[in-house]
C-alpha positions in Angstrom: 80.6 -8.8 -54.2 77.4 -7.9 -55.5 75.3 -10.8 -54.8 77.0 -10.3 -51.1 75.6 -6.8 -50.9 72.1 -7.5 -52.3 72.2 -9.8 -49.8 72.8 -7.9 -47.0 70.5 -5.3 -48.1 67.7 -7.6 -48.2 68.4 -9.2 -44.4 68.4 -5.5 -43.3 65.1 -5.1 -45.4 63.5 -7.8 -43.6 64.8 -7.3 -40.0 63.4 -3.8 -40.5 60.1 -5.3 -41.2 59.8 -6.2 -37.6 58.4 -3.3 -36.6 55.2 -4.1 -38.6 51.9 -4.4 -36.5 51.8 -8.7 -35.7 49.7 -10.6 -38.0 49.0 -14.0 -38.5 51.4 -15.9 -41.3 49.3 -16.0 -44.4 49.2 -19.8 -45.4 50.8 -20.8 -49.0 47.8 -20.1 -50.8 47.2 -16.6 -50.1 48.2 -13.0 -50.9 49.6 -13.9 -54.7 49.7 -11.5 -57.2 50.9 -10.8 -61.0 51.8 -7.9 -62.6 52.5 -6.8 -66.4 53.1 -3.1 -67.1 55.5 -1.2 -70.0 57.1 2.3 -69.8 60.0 3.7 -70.8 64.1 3.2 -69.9 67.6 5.5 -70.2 70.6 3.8 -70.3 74.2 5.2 -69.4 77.5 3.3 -70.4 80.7 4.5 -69.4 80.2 5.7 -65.8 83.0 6.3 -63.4 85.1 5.8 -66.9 85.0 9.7 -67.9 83.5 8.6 -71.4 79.2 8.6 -70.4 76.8 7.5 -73.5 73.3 7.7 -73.1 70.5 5.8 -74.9 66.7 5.6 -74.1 64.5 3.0 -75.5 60.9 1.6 -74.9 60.4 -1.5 -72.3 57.9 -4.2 -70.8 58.0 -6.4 -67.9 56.1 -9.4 -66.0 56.0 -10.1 -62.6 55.0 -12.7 -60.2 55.4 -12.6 -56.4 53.8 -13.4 -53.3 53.3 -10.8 -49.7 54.8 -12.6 -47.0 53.7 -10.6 -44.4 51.6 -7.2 -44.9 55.4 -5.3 -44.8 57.3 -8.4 -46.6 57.1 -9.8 -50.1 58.9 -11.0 -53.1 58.4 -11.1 -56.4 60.0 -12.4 -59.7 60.2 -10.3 -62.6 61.4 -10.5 -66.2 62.0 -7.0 -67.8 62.7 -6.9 -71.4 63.9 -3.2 -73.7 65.2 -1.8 -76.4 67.3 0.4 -76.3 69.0 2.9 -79.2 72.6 3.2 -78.5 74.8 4.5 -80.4 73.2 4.3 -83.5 72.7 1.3 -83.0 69.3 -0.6 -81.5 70.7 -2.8 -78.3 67.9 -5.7 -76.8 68.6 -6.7 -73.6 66.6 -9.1 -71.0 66.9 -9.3 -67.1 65.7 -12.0 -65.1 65.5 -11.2 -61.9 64.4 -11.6 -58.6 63.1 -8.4 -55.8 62.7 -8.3 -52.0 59.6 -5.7 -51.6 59.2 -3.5 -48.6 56.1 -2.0 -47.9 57.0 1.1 -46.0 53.6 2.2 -44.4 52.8 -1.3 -43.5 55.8 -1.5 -41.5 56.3 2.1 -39.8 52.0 2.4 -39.4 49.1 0.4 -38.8 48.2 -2.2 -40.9 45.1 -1.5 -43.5 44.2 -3.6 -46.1 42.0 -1.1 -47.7 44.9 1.5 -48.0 44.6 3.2 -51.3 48.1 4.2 -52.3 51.3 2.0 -50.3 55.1 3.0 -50.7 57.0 -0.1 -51.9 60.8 0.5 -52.2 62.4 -3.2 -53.0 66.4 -4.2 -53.9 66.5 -6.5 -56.7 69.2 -8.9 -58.1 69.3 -9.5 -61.8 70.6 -12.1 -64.2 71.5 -10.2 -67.2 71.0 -11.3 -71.0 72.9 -8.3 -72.9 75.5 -9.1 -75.7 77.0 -10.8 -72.8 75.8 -12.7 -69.8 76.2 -11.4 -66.1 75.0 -10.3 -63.2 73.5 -6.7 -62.3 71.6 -5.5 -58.9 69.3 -2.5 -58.5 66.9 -1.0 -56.2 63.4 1.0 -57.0 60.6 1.5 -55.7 57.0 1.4 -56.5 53.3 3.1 -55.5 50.8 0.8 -55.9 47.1 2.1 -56.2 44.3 0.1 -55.1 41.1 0.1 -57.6 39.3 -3.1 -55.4 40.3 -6.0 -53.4 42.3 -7.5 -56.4 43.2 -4.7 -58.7 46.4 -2.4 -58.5 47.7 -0.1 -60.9 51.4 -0.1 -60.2 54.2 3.2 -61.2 57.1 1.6 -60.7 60.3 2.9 -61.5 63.9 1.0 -60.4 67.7 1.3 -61.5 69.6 -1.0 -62.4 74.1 -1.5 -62.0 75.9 -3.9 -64.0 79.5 -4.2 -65.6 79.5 -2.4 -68.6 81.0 -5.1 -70.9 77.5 -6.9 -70.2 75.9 -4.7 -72.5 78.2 -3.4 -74.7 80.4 -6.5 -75.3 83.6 -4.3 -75.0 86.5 -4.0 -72.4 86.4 -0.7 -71.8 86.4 0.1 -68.3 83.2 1.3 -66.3 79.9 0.4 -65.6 76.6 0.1 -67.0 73.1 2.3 -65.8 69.5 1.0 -66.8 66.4 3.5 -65.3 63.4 2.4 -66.2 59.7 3.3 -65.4 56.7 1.7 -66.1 52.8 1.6 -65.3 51.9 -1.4 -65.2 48.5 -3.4 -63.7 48.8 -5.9 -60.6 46.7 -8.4 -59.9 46.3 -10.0 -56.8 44.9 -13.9 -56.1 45.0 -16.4 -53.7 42.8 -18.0 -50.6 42.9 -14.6 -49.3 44.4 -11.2 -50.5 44.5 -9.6 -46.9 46.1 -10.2 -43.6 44.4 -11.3 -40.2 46.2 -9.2 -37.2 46.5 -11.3 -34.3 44.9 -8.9 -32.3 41.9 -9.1 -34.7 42.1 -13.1 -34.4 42.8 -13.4 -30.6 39.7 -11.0 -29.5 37.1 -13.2 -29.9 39.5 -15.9 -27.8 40.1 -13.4 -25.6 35.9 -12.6 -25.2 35.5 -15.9 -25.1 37.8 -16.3 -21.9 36.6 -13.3 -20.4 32.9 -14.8 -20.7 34.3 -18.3 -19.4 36.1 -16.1 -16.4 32.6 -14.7 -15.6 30.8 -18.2 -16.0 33.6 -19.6 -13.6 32.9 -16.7 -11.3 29.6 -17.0 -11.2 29.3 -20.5 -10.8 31.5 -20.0 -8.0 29.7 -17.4 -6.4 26.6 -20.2 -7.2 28.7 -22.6 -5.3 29.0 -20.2 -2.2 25.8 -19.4 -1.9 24.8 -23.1 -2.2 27.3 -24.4 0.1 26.3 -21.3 2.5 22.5 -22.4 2.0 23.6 -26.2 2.0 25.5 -25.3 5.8 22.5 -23.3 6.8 20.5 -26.0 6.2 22.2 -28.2 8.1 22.4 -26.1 11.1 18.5 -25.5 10.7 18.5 -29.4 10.4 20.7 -29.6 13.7 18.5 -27.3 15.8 15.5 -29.1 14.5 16.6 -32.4 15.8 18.1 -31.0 18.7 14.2 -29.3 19.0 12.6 -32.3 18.3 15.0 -34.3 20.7 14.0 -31.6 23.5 10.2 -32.0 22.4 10.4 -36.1 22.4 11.9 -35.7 26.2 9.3 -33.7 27.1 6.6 -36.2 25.3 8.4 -38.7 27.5 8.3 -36.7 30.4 4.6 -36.3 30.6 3.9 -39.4 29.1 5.9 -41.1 32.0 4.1 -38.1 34.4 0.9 -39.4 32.9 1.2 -42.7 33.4 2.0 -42.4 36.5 -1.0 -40.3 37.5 -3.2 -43.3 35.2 -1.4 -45.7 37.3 -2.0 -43.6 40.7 -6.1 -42.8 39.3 -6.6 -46.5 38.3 -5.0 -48.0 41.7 -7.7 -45.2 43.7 -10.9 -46.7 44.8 -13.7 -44.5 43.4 -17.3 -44.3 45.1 -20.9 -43.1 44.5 -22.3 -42.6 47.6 -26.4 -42.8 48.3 -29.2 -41.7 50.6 -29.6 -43.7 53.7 -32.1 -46.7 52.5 -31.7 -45.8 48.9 -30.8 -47.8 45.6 -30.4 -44.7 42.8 -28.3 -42.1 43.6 -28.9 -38.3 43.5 -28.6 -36.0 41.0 -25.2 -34.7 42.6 -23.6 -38.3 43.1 -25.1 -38.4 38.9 -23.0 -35.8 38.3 -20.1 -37.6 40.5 -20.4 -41.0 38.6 -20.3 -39.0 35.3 -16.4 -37.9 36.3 -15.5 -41.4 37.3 -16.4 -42.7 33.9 -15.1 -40.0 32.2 -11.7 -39.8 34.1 -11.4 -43.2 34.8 -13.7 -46.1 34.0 -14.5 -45.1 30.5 -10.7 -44.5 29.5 -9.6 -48.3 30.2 -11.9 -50.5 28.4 -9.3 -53.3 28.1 -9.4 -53.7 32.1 -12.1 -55.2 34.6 -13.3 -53.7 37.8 -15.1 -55.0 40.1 -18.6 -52.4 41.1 -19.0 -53.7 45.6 -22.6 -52.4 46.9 -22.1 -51.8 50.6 -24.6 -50.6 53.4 -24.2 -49.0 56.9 -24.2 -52.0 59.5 -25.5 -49.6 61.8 -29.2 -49.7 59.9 -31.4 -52.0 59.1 -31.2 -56.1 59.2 -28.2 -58.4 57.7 -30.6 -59.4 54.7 -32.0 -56.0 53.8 -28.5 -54.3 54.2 -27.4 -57.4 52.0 -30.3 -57.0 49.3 -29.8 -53.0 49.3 -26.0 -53.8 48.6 -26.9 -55.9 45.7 -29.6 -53.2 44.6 -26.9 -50.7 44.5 -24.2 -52.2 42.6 -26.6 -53.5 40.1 -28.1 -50.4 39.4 -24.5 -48.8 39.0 -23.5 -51.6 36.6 -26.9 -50.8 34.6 -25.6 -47.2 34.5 -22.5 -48.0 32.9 -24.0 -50.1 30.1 -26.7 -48.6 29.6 -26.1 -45.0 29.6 -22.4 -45.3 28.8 -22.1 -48.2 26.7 -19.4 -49.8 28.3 -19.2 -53.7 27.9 -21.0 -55.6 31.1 -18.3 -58.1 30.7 -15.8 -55.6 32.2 -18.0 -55.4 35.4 -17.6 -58.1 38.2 -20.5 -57.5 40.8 -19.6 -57.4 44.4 -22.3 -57.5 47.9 -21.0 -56.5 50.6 -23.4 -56.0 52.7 -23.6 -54.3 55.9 -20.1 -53.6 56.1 -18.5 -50.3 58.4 -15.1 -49.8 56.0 -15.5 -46.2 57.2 -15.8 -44.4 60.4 -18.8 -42.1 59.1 -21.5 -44.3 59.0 -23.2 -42.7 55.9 -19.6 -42.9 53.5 -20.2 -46.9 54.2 -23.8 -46.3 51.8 -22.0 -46.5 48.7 -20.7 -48.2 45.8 -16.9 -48.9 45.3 -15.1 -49.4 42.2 -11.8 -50.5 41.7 -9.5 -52.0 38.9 -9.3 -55.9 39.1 
């Protein structure tokens, strides 16, 4: 029945413990401690009997125990004491084993540079009296911190056993142990502190909140580049489309230029001269200069052929004949001497006295024409 109620006690101690601020589960190796301390005890036999002795005595214990949780630990003890009862000196040991309960851990934030904590704990006990048996207790305890490791620990608890344990009789009743001690904890291990979750999650939770930007940004990145990317491709599109518009309108005039090549090249062009003359004027100079310029001097991969002609109307069959020839040659001379042009693209033509036109002076002239 007693075991059953320490029990208890202790499942209520821990569910309580629930309300402590989350941490992370300290790994084997951590949060370990040891304790020794000594103090002084009272002892009352006979409770609840109607015959209450009372002894005091002088007593030591050890410790060792580990925190769970920064609200949660256990511990082991062994508490040994002396005891002068009736007349008489009574040793007694207790092996037991305690739930701790760390009070302002559970019900406040956690700290682990608190200075002074409230530990109440239920305890269990196997008792080596006269007799053997089994006691359980409860106390509490207020340890002070010194550093990271060092505690100096007031402790006091009370203990409740049968009271033929310690006195080896049958008399009925039960059996009181209060002791306190100060004692000096120790505490060892990988680490002697706790790591809250929140503590351990904010630099996860920094780290997704810098990825969250990064992803943002890259996809505002991706945005603008797929916006500048579609941009481009429209500017691309109205460029060709530009360039298609421009290269129909090359076509155009190149076709619209050909034409008018085609059109200059199949006109006959003429020099006319002064009756009886075989150099032309300073005007028909000037008109010869066009024709090569427009014309003769822009095809140098065709032949023409350069026909003197005279009026029929003046002068005899052989002079209108020689000043035909005159004429001609003097034109070709023109074109390869004063604008280089190859004589080879020059077929010489006489054609005498010959009326091609009804005014008889447009018939003094020299006509050129493609070959």
């Amino acid at each position: 029945m007693k075991i059953k109620s320490f029990v208890i006690a202790a499942a209520l101690l821990v569910s309580t413990s629930a309300f402590a601020e989350s941490v992370v589960t300290n790994n084997f190796g951590s949060n370990w401690f040891v304790g020794v301390g000594g103090g002084i005890n009272m002892v009352a036999d006979g409770l609840y009997a109607g015959n209450l002795t009372t002894g005091t005595g002088f007593g030591i214990d050890a410790n060792i125990g580990k925190w769970f949780t920064p609200a949660v630990g256990a511990r082991i003890d062994y508490n040994g004491f002396q005891t002068k009862f009736d007349d008489a000196t009574q040793k007694s040991h207790l092996i037991g084993i305690s739930v701790l309960w760390d009070v302002l851990n559970t019900f406040g934030e956690y700290k682990p540079n608190r200075i002074v904590s409230v530990v109440p704990y239920l305890q269990a006990d196997y008792v080596l009296a006269n007799i053997r048996g089994a006691g359980i207790g409860a106390g509490i305890q207020f340890p002070v911190r010194l550093c990271n490791n060092f505690y100096i620990v007031p402790d006091a608890h009370f203990l409740f056993t049968n009271d033929g344990v310690f006195t080896s009789t049958t008399n009925p009743g039960y059996f009181g142990f209060l002791n306190a001690t100060l004692g000096l904890q120790y505490r060892f291990g990988k680490r002697t502190d706790f790591v809250t979750a929140a503590a351990l999650t904010a630099p996860l939770a920094v780290a997704v909140a810098e990825a969250e930007a990064a992803k943002q940004e890259a996809e505002a990145a991706l945005q603008a580049a797929t916006a500048e990317k579609e941009e481009a491709v429209k500017a691309k599109e109205e460029l060709k489309a530009e360039n298609e518009t421009l290269s129909n309108e090359l076509a155009t005039a190149a076709a619209q230029n050909a034409a008018i090549v085609e059109n200059l090249m199949g006109t006959t062009s003429c020099v006319y001269f002064e009756i009886g003359q075989a150099t032309l004027s300073a005007k028909e100079l000037a008109h010869l200069d066009y024709i090569v310029k427009t014309k003769i001097g822009q095809c140098k991969n065709l032949t023409f052929t350069v026909a003197g002609n005279a009026d029929k109307n003046t002068g005899s069959k052989a002079r209108n004949n020689q000043l035909s020839k005159q004429r001609a040659n003097y034109i070709v001379k023109l074109l390869t001497t004063k604008y280089g042009l190859c004589k080879d693209q020059f077929e010489v033509v006489v054609n005498g006295g010959n009326n091609v036109y009804k005014p008889i002076e447009l018939n003094r002239a020299v006509m050129i024409d493609v070959k």
